[in-house]
N, CA, C and O atoms as a DFTB+ gen file, in Angstrom:
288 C
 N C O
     1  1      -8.800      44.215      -8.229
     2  2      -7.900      43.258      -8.840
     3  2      -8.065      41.906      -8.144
     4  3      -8.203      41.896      -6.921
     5  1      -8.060      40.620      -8.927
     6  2      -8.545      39.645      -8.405
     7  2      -7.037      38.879      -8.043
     8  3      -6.071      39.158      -8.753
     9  1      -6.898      37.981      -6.997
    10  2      -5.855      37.036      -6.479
    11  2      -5.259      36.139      -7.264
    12  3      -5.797      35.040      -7.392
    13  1      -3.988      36.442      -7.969
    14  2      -3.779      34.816      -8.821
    15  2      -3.619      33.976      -7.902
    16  3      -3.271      34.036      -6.723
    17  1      -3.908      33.214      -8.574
    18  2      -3.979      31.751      -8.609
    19  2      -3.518      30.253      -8.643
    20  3      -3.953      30.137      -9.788
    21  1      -3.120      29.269      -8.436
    22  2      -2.032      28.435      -9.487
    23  2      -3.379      27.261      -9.858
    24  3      -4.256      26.742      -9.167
    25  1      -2.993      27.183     -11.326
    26  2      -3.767      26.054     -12.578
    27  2      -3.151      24.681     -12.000
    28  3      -1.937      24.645     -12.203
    29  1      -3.536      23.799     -11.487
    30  2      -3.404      22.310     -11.482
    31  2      -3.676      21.735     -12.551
    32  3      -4.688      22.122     -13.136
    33  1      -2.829      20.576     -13.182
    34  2      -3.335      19.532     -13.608
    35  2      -3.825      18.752     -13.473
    36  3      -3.043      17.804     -13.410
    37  1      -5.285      18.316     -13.313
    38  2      -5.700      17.041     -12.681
    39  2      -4.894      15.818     -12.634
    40  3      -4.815      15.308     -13.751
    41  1      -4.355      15.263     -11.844
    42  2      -4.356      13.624     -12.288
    43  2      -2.963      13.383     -12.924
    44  3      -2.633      12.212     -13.106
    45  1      -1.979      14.533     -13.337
    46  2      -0.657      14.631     -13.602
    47  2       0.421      14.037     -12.377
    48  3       0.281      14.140     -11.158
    49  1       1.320      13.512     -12.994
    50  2       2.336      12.962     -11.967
    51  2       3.590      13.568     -12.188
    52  3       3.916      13.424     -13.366
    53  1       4.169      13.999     -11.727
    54  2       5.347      14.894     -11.766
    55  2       6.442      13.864     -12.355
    56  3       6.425      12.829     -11.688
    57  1       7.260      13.835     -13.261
    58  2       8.224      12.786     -13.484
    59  2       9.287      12.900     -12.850
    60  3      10.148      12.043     -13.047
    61  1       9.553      14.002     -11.888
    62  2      11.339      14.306     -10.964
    63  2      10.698      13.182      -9.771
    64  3      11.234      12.090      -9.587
    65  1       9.618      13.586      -9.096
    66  2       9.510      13.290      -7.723
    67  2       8.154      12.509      -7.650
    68  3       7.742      12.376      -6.498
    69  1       7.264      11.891      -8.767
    70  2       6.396      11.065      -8.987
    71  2       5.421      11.531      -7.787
    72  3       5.042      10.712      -6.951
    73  1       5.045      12.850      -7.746
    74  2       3.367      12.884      -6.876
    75  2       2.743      13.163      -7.533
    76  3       3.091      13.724      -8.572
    77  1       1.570      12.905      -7.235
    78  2       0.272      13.151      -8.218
    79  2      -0.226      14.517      -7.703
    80  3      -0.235      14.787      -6.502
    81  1      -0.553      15.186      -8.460
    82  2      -1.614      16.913      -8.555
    83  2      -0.701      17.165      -7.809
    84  3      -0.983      17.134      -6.611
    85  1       0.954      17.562      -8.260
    86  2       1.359      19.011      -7.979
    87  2       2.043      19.516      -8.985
    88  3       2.915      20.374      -8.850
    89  1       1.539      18.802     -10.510
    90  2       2.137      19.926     -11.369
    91  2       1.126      20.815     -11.773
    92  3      -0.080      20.668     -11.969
    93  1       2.034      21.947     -11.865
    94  2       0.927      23.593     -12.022
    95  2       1.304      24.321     -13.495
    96  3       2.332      23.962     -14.070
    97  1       0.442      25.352     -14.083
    98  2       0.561      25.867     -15.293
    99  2       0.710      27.030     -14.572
   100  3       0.048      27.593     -13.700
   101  1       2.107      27.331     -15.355
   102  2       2.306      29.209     -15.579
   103  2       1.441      29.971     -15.943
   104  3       0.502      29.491     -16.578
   105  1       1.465      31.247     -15.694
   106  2       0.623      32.210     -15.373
   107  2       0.145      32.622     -17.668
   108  3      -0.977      32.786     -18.148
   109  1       1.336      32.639     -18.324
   110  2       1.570      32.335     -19.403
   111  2       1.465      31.207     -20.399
   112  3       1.676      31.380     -21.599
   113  1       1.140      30.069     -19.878
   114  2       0.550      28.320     -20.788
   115  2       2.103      28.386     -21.097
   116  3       2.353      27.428     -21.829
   117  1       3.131      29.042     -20.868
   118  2       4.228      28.184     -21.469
   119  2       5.231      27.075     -20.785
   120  3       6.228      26.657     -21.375
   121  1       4.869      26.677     -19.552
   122  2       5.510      26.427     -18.881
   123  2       4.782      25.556     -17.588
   124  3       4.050      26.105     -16.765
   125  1       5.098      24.194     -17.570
   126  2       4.507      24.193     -16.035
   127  2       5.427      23.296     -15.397
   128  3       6.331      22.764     -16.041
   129  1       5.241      23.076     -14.064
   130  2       6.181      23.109     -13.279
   131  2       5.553      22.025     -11.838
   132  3       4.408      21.643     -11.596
   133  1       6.578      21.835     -11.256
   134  2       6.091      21.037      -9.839
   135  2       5.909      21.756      -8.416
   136  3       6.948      22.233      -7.959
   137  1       5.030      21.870      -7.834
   138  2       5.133      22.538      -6.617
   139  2       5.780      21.949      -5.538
   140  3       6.442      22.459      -4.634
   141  1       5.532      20.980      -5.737
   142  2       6.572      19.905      -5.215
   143  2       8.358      20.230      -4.643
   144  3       8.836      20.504      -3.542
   145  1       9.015      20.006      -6.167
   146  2      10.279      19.881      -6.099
   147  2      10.527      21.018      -7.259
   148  3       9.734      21.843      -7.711
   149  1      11.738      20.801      -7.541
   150  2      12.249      21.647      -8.603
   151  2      11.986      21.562     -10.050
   152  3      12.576      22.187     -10.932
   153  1      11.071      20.751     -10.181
   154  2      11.087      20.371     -11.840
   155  2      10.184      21.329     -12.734
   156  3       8.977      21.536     -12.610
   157  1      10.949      21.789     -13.537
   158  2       9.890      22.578     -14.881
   159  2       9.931      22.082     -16.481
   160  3      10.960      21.544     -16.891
   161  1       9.124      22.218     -17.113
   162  2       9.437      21.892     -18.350
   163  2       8.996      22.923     -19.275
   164  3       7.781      22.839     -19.455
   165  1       9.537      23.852     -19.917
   166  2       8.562      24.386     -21.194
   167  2       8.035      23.834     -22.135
   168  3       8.689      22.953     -22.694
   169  1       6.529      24.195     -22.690
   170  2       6.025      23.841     -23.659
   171  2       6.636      23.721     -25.410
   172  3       6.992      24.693     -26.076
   173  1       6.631      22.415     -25.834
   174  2       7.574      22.584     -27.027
   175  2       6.741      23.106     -28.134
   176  3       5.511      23.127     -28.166
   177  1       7.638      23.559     -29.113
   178  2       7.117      24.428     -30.345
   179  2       6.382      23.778     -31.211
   180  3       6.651      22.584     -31.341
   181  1       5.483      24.240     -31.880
   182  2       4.936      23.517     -32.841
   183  2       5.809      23.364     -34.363
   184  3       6.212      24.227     -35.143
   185  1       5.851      22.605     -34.377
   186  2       6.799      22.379     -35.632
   187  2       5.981      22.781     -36.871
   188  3       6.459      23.555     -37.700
   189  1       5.060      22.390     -36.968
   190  2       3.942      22.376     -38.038
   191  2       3.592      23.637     -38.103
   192  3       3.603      24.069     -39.256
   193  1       3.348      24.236     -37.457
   194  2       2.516      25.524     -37.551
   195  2       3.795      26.657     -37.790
   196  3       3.651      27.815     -38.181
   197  1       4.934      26.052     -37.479
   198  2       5.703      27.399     -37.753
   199  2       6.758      27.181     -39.349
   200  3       7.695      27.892     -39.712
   201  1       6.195      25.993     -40.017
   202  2       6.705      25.444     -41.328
   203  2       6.482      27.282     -42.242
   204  3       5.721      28.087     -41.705
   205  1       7.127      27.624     -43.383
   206  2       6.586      28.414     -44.158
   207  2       5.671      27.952     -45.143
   208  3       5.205      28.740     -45.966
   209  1       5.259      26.289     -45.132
   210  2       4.197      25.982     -45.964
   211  2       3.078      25.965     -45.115
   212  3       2.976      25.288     -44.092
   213  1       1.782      27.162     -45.834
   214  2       0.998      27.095     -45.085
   215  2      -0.075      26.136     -45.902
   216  3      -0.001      26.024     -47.125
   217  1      -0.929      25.557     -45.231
   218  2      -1.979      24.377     -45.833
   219  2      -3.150      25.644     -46.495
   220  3      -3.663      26.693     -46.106
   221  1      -3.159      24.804     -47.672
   222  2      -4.142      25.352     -47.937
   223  2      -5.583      24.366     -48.434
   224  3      -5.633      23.617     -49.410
   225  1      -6.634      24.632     -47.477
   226  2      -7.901      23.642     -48.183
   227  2      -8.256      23.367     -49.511
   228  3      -8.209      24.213     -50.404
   229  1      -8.698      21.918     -49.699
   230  2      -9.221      21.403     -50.796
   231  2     -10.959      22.431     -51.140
   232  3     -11.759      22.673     -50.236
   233  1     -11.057      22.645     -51.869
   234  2     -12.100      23.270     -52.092
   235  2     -12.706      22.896     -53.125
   236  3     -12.190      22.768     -54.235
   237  1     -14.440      22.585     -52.688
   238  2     -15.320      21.514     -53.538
   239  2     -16.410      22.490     -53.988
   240  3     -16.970      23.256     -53.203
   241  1     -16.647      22.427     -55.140
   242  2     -18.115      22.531     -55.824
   243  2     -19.074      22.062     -55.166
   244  3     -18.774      21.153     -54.392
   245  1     -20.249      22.407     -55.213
   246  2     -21.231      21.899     -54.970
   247  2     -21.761      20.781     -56.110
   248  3     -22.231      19.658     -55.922
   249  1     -21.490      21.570     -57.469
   250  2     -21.691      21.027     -58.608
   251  2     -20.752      19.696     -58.451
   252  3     -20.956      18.903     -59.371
   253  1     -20.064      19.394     -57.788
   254  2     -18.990      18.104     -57.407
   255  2     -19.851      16.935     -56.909
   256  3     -19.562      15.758     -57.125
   257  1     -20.983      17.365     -56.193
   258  2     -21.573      16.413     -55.599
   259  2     -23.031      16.077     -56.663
   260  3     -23.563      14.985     -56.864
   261  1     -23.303      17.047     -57.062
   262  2     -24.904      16.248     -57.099
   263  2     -24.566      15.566     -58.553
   264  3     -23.509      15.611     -59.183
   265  1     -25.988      14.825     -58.931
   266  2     -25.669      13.538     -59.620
   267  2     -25.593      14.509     -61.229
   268  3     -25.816      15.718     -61.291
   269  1     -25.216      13.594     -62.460
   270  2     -25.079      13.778     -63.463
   271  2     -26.157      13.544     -64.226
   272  3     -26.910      12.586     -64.053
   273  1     -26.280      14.376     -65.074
   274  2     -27.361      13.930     -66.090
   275  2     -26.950      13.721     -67.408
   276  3     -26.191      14.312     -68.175
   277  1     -28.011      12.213     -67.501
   278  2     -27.442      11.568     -68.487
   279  2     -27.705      12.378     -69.609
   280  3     -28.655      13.161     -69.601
   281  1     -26.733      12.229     -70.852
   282  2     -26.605      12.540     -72.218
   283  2     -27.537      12.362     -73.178
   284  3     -27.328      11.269     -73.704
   285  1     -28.573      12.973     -73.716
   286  2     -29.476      12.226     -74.524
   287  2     -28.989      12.138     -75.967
   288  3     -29.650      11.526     -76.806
């Protein structure tokens, strides 16, 4: 069994206590946090993706693209 770990953010600044590279990602992506001080934030929901309208693609002919032939 291998050692966890903690995920850094490069180059992130903590907004409680403003240091740079000590916020870390949960073991789960939902959540990361300061090693720092006390600050966490969870990841917010996707709004879009959890709509009940799901997208559905435009879908093209091929016959859509190539050229027309003229009418004799």
């Amino acid at each position: 069994m291998t050692k966890g770990f903690i995920r850094f953010i490069a180059g992130a600044v903590c907004p409680s206590c403003k240091e740079q590279d000590k916020i870390a990602i949960s073991p789960d992506d939902k959540t990361i946090y300061c090693v720092n001080c006390d600050y966490k934030e969870k990841k917010p929901v996707d709004i879009e993706n959890t709509s009940s309208n799901s997208y559905e693609p435009k879908v093209f002919k091929i016959d859509d693209f190539r050229p027309k032939k003229p009418r004799i």
